[in-house]
PARO-914723 format. One line per 10 residues: number of its first residue (from 1); for each residue x, y, z of N, C-alpha, C. Coordinates in Angstrom, 2 decimals. Example, Ala and Ser with C-alpha at 12.3 -4.5 7.8 and 13.67 -1.06 7.14 Angstrom:
1 = 13.19,-5.69,7.80,12.30,-4.50,7.80,13.20,-3.30,7.80 | 12.85,-2.25,7.08,13.67,-1.06,7.14,12.90,0.03,7.87
***
This chain:
1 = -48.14,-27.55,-20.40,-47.23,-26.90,-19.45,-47.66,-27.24,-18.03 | -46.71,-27.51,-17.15,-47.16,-27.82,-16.05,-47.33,-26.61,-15.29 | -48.37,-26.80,-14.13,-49.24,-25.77,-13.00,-47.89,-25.07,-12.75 | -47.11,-25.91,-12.27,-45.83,-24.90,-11.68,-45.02,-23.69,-12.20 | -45.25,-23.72,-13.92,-45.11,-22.86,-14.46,-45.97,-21.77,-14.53 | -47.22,-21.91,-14.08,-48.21,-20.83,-14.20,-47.63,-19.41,-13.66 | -47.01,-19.65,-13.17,-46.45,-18.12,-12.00,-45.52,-17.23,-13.61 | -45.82,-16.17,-12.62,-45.23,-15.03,-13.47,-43.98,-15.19,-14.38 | -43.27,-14.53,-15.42,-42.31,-14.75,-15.83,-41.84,-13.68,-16.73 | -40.39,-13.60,-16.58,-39.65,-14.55,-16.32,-40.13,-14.00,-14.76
11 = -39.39,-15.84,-14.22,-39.26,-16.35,-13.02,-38.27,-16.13,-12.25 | -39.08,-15.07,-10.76,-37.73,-14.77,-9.78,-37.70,-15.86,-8.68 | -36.42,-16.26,-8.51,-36.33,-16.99,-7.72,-35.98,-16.46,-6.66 | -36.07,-17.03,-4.94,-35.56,-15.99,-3.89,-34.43,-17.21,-3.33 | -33.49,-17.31,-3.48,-32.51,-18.49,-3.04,-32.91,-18.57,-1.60 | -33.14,-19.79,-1.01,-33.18,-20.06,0.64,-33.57,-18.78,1.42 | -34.81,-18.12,0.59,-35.15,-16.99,1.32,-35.01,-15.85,1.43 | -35.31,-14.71,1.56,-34.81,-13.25,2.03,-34.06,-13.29,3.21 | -32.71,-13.58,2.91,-31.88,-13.44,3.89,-30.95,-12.74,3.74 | -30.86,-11.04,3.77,-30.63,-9.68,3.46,-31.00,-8.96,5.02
21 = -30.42,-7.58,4.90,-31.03,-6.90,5.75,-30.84,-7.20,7.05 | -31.92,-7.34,7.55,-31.81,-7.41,9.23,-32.10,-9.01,9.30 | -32.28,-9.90,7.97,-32.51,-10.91,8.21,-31.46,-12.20,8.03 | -30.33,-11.00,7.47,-28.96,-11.52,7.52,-28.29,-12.99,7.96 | -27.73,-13.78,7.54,-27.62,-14.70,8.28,-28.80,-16.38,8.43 | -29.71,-15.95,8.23,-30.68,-16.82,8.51,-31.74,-17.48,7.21 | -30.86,-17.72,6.33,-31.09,-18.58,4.91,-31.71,-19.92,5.77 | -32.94,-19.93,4.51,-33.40,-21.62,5.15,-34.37,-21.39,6.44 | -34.66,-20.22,6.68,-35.24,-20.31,7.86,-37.08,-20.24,7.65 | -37.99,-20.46,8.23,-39.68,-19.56,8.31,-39.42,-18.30,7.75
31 = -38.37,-17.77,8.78,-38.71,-16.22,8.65,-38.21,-15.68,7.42 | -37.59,-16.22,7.04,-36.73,-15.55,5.61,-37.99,-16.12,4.77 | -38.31,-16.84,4.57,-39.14,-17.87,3.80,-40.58,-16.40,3.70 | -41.19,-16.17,5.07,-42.07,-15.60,5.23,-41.86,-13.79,4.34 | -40.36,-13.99,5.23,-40.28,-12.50,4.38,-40.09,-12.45,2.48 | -39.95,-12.86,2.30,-39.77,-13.54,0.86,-40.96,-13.37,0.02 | -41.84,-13.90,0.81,-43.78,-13.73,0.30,-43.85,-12.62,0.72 | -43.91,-12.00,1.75,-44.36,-10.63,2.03,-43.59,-9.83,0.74 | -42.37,-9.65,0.53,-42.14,-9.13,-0.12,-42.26,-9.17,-1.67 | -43.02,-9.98,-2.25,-43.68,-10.21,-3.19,-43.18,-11.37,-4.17
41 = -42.28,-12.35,-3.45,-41.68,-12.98,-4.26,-42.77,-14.85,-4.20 | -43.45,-15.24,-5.08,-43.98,-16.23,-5.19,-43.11,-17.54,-5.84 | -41.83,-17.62,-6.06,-40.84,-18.87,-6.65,-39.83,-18.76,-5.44 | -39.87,-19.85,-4.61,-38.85,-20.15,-3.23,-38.30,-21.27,-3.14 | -36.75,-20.51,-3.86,-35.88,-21.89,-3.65,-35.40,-22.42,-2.34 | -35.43,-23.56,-2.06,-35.04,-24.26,-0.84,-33.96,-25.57,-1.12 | -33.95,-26.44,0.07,-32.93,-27.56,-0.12,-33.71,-28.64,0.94 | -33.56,-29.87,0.50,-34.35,-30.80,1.25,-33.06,-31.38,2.14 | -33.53,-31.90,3.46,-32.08,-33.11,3.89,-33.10,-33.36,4.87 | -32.84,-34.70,5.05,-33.92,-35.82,6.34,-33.03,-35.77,7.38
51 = -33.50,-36.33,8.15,-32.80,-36.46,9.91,-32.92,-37.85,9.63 | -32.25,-38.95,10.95,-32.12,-40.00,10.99,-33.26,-40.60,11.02 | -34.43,-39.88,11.88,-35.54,-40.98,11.50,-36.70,-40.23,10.74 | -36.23,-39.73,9.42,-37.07,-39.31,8.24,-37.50,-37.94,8.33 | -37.60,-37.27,9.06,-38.07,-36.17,9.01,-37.31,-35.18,8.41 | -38.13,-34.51,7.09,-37.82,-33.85,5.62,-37.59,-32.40,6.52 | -36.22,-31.74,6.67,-35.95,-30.04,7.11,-35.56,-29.54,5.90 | -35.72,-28.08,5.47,-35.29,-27.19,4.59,-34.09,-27.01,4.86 | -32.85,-27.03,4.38,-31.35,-27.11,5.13,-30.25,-27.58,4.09 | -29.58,-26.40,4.22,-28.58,-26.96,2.57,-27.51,-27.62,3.16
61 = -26.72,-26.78,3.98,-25.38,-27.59,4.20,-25.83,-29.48,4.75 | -24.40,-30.59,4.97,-24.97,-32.04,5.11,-24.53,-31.68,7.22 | -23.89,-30.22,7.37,-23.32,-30.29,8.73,-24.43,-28.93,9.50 | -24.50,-29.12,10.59,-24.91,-27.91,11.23,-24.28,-26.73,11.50 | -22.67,-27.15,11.25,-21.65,-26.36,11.51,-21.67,-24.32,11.33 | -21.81,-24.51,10.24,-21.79,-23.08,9.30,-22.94,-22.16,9.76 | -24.14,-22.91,9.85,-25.14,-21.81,9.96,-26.01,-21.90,11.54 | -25.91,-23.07,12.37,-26.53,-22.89,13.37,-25.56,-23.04,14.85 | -26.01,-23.08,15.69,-25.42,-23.14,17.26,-25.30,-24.36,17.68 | -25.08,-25.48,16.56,-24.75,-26.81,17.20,-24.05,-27.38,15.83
71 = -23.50,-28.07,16.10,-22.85,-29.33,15.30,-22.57,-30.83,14.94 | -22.25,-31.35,13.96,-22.94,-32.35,13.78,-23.27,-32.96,12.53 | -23.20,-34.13,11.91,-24.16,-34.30,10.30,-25.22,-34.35,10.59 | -26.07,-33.56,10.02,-27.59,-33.83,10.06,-28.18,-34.90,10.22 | -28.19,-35.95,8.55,-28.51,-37.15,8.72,-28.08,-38.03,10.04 | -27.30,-37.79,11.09,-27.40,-38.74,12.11,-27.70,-37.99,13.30 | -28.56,-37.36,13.12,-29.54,-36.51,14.33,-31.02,-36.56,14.40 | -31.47,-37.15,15.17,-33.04,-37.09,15.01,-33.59,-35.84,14.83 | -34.90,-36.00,14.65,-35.37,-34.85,14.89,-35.88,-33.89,15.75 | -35.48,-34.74,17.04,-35.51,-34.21,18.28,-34.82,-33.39,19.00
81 = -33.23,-33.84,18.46,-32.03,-32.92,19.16,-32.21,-31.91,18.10 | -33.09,-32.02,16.67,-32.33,-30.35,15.64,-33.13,-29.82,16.26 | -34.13,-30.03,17.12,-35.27,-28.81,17.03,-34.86,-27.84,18.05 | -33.78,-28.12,19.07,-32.83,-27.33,19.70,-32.23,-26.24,19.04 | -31.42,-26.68,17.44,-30.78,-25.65,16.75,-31.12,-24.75,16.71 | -30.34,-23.66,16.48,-30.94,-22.17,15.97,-30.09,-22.04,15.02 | -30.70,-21.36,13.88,-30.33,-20.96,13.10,-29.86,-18.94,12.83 | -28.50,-18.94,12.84,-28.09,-17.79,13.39,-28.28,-17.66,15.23 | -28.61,-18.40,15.35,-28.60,-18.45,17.37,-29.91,-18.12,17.64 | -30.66,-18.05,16.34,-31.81,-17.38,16.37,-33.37,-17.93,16.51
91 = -33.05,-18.56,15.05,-33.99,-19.35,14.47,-34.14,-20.71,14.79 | -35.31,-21.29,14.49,-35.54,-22.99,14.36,-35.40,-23.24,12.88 | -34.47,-24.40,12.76,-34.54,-25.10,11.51,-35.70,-25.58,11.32 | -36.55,-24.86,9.90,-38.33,-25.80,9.48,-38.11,-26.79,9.02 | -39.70,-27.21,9.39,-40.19,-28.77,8.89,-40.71,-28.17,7.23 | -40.23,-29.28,5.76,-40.75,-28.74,5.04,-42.14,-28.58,4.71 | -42.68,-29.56,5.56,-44.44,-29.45,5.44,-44.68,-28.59,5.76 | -44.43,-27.82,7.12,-44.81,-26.99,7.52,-44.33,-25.64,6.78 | -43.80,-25.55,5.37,-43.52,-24.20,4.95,-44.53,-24.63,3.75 | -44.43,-25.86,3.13,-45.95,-25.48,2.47,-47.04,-25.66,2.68
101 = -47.35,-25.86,3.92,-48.82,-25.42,4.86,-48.87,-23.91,5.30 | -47.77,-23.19,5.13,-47.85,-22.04,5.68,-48.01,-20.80,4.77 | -47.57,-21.41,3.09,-47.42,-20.92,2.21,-47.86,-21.30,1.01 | -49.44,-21.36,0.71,-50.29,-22.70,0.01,-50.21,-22.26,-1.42 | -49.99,-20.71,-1.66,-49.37,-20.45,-3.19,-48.20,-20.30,-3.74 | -47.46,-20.56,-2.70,-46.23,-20.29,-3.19,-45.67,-21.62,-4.14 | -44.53,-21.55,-4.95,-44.07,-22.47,-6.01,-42.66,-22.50,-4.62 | -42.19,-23.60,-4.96,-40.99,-24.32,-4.42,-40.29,-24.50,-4.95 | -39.04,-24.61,-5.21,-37.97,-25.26,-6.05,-37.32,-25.93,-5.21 | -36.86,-27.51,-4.91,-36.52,-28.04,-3.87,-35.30,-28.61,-4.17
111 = -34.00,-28.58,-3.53,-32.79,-29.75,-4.01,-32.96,-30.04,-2.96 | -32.74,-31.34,-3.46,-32.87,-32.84,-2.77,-31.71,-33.46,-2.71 | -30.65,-33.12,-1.41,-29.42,-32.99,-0.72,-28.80,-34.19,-0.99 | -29.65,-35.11,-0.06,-28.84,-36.54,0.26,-30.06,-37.82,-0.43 | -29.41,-38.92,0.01,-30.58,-40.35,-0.66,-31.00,-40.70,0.61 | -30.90,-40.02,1.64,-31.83,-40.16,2.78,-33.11,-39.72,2.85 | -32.91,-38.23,1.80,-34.16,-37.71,1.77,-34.90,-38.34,0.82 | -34.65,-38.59,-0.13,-35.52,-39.41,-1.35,-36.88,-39.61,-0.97 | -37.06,-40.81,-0.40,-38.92,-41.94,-0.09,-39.00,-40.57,0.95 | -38.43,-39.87,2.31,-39.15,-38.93,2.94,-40.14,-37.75,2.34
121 = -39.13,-36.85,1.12,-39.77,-36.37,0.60,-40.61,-36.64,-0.12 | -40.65,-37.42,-0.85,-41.54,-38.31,-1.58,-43.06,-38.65,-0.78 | -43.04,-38.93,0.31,-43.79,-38.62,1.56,-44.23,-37.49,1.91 | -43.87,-36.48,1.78,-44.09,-35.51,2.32,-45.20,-34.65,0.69 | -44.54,-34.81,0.01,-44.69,-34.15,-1.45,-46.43,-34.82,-1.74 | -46.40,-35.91,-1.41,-47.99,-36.75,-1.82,-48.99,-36.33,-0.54 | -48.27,-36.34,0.76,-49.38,-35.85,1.98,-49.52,-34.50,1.91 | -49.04,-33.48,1.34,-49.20,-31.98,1.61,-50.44,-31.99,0.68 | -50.55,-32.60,-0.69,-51.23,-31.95,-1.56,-50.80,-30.53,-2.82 | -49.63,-30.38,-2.41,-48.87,-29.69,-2.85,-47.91,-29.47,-3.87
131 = -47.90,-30.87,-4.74,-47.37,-31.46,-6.18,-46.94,-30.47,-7.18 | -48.39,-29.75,-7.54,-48.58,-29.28,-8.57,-47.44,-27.69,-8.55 | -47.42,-27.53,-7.37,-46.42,-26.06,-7.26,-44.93,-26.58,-6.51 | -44.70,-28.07,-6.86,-43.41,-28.15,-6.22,-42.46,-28.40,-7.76 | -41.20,-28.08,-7.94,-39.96,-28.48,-9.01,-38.59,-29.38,-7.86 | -38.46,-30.31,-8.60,-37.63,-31.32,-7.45,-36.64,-31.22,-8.80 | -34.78,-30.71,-8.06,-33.84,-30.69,-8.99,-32.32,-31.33,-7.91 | -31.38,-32.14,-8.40,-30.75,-32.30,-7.51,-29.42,-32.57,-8.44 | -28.12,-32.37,-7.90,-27.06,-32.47,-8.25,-26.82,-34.10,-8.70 | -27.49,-35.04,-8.26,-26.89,-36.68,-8.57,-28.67,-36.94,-9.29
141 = -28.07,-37.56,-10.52,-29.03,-37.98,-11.45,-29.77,-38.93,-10.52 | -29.07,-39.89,-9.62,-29.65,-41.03,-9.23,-30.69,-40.76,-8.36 | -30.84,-39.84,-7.23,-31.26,-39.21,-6.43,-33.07,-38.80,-7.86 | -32.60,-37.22,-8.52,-33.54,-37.19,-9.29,-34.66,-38.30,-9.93 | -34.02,-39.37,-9.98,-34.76,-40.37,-11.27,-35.54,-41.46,-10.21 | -34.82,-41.62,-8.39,-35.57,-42.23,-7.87,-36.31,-41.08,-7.22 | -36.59,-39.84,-7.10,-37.50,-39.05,-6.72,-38.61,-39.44,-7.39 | -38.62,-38.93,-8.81,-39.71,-39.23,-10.13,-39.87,-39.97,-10.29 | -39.26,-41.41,-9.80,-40.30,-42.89,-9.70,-41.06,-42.73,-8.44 | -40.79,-42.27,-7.64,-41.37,-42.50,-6.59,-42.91,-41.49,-6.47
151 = -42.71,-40.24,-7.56,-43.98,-39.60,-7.24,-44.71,-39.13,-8.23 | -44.19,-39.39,-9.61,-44.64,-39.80,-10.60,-44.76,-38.62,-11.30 | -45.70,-38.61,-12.47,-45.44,-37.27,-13.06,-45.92,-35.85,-12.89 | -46.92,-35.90,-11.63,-47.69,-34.87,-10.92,-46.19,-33.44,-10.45 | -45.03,-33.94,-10.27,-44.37,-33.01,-10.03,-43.35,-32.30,-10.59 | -42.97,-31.16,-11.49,-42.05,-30.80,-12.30,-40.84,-31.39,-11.31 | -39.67,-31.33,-12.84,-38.30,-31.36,-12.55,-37.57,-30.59,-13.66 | -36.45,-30.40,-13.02,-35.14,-29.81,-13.52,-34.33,-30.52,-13.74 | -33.37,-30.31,-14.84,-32.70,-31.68,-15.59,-31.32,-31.88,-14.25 | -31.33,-32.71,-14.16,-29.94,-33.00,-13.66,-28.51,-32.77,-13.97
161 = -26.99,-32.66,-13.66,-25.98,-32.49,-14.36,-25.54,-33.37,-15.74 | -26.20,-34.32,-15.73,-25.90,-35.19,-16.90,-26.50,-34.88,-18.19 | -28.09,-35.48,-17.72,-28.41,-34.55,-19.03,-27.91,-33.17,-19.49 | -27.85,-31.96,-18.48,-27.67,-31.02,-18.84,-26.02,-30.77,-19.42 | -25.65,-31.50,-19.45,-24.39,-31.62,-20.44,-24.73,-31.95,-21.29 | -25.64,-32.87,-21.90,-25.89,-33.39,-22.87,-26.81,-31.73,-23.53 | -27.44,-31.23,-23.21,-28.15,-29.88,-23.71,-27.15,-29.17,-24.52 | -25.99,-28.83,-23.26,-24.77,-27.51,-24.11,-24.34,-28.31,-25.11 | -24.07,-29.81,-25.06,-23.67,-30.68,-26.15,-24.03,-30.54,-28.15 | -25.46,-30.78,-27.36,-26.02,-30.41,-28.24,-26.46,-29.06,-29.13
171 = -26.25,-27.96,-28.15,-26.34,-26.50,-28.39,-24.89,-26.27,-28.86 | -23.83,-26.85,-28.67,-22.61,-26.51,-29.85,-22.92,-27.06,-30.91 | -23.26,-28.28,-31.12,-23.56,-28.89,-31.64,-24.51,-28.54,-33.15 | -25.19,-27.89,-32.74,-26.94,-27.24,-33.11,-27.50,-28.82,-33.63 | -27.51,-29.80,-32.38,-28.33,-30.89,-32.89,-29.85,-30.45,-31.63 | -30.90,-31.15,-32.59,-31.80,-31.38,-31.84,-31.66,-31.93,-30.32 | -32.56,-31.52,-29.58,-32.56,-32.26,-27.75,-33.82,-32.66,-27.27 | -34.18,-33.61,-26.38,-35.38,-33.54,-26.11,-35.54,-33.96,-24.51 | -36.47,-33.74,-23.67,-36.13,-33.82,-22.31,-37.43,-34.09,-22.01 | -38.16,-34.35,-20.80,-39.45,-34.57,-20.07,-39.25,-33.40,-19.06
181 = -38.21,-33.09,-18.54,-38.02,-31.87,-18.09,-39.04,-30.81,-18.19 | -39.38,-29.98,-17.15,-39.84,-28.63,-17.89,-38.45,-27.49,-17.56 | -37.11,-27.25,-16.80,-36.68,-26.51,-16.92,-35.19,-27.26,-16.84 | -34.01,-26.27,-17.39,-32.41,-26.42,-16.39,-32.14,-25.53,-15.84 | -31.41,-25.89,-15.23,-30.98,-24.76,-13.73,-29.44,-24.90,-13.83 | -28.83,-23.67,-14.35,-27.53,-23.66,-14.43,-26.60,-22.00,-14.01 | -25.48,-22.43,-13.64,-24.89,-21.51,-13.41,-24.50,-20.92,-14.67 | -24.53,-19.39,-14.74,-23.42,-18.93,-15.74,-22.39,-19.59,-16.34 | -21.13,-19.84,-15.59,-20.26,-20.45,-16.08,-19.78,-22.08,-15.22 | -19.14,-22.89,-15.67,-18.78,-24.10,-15.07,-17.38,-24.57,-15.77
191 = -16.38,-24.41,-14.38,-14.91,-24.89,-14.66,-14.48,-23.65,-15.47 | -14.60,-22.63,-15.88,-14.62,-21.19,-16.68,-15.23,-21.87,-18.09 | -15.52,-22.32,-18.36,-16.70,-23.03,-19.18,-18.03,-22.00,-19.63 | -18.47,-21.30,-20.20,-19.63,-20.17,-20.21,-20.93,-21.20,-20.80 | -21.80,-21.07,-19.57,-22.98,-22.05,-20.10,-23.90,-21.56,-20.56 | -24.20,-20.44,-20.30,-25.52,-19.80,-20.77,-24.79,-19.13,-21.97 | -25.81,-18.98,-22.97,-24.97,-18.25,-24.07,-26.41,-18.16,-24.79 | -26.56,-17.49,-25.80,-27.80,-16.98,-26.39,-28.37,-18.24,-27.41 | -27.14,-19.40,-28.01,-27.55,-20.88,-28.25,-27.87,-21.31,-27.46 | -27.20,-21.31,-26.24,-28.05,-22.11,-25.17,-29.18,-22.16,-24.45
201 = -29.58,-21.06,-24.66,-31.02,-20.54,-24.31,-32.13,-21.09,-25.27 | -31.37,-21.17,-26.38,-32.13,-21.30,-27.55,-32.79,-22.75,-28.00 | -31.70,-23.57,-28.12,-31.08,-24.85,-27.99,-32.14,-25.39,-26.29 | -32.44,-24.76,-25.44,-33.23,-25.24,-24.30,-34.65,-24.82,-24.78 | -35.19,-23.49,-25.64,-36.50,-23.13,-25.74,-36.78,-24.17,-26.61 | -35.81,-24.53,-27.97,-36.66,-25.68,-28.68,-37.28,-26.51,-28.22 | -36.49,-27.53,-27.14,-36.70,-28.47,-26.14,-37.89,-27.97,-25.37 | -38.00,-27.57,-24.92,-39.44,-27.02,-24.53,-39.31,-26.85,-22.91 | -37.96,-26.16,-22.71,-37.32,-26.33,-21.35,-37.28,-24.71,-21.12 | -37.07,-23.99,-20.07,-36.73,-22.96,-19.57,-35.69,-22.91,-19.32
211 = -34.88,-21.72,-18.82,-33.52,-21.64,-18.09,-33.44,-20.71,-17.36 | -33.27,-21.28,-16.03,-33.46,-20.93,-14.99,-31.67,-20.91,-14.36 | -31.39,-19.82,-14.19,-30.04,-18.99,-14.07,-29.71,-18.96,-12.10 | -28.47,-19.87,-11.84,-28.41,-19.76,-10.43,-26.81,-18.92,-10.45 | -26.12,-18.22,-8.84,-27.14,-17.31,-8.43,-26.78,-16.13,-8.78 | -27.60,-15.52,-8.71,-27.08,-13.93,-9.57,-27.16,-12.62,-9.00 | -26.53,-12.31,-8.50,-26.29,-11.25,-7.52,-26.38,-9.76,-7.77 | -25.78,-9.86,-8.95,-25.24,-7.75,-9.87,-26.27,-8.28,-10.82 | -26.74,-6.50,-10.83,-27.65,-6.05,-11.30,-27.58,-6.07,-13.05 | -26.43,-5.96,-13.13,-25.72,-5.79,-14.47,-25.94,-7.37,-15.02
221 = -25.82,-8.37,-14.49,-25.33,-9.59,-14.84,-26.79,-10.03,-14.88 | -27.94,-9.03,-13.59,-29.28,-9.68,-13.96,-29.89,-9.46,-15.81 | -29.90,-8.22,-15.69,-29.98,-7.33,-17.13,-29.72,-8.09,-18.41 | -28.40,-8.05,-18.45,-27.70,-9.31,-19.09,-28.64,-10.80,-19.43 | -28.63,-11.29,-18.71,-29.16,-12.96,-18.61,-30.37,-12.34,-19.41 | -31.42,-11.52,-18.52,-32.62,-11.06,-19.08,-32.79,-11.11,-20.66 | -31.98,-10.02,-20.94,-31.64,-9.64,-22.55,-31.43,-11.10,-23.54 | -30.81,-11.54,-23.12,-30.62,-12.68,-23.78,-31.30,-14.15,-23.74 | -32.67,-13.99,-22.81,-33.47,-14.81,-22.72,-33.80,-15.80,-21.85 | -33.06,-15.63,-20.66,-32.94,-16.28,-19.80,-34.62,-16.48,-18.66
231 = -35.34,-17.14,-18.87,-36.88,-17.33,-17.92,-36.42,-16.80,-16.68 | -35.77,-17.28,-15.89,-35.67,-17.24,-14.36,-34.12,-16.88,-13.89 | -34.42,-16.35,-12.65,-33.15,-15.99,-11.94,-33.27,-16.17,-11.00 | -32.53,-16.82,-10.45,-32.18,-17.39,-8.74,-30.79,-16.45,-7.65 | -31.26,-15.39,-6.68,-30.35,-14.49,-6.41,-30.55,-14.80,-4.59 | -30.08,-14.42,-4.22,-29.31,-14.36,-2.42,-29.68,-12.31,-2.40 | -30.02,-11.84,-3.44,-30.19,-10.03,-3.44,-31.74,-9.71,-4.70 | -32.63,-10.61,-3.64,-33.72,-10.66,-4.09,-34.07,-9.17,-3.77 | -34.12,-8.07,-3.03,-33.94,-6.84,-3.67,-33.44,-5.93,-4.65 | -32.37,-6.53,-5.16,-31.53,-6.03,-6.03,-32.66,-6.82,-7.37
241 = -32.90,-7.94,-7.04,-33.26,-8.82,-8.29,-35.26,-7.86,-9.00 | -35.47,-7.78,-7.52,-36.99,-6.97,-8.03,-36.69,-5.43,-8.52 | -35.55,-5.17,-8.26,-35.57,-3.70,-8.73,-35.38,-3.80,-10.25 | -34.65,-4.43,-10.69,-34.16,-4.90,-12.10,-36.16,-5.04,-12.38 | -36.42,-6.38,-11.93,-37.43,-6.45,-13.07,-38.66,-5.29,-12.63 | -38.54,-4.38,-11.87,-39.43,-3.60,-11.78,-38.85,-2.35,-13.10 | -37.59,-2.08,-13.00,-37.05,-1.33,-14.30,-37.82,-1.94,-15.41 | -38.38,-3.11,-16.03,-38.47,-4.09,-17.00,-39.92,-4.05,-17.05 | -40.76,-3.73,-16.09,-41.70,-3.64,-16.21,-42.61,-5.04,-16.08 | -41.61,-6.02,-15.41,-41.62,-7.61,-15.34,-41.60,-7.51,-13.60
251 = -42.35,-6.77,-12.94,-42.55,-7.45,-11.83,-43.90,-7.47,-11.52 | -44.25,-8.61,-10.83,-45.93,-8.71,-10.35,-46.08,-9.55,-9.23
***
């Protein structure tokens, strides 16, 4: 089993931070990031995207539009003009080194946005020292498969959309699956499609995979997933999400 799994379980995830509360607004940021650990959460999902001349920011959207005080595609901004941005009018968009220099136990879960970021992160992932507690998962297989050539097997991954069709495939199916993977990361449902289902959980434990549930908001729906076997949960109401597993007797 890889290091990255060592952390508690099942596995809470804090989506782009504790950004709740008074911290409203400011996903992706230090401070959400920071509040996140303070508040006891050690699994921090994030999103990778490079600037024009390589430099790896935590930052989901590909525009500045939505969440900060400037605009723009990322990728064709150095990293000179983002450091202007604020995030919520507030914040600085982080460097990702600098959140795991700031945060040396924490586990990461990283999507890896664009193929700009690819060799950056890849860069970044070998100079931190930080391998062993990072999971690199991304929406385009191609992206994933040149990540994991590039940094070899020191760092978990999450299956991509392809394979992970091939999983439910096989979980109707009830054929055998097999993956290098250690987890998938799936929504509830896809296209009204129901992905998680108590085969599918099942059908992933053979495989020797986890399932890691994105994002989950009601308390009811956490409960749920729980019951039926689900490792991890990825929520935007990472309060809501610790109260559940503190009911469960699954928080630490």
């Amino acid at each position: 089993m890889t290091a990255y799994l060592d952390g508690a379980h099942p596995r809470a995830f804090v989506h782009r931070g504790w950004h709740v509360g008074d911290l409203a607004g400011l996903e992706n940021t230090a401070a959400a990031f920071r509040r996140a650990y303070a508040e006891g959460y050690r699994y921090l999902e994030t999103d990778a995207r490079a600037t024009a001349d390589g430099v790896v920011i935590a930052f989901h959207d590909p525009r500045l539009d939505r969440v900060t005080d400037r605009t723009g595609v990322v990728a064709e901004q150095s990293w000179s003009d983002l450091q202007h941005a604020r995030v919520g009018g507030v914040e600085e968009i982080p460097l990702l080194t600098e959140l795991l220099e700031e945060l040396p136990d924490a586990h990461f879960n990283i999507d890896v946005k664009a193929a700009n970021a690819v060799g950056p992160l890849a860069e970044v992932i070998r100079r931190s020292g930080a391998a062993d507690r990072i999971c690199v998962v991304s929406f385009s297989e191609r992206r994933l498969a040149a990540l994991r050539a590039a940094i070899g097997p020191e760092v978990a991954w999450a299956m991509g959309p392809f394979e992970t069709f091939r999983l439910f495939r096989a979980s109707k199916l009830r054929r055998r699956f097999g993956s290098n993977a250690v987890a998938v990361q799936v929504p509830v449902t896809f296209q009204r499609v129901r992905i998680v289902t108590p085969g599918f959980i099942a059908a992933a434990h053979d495989a020797g995979l986890e399932v890691h549930v994105w994002t989950i908001n009601d308390p009811a729906e956490m409960r749920e997933l729980l019951a039926i076997g689900a490792d991890g949960i990825m929520t935007d109401r990472p309060d809501l999400l610790r109260a559940v597993l503190m009911e469960r007797d699954a928080w630490s």
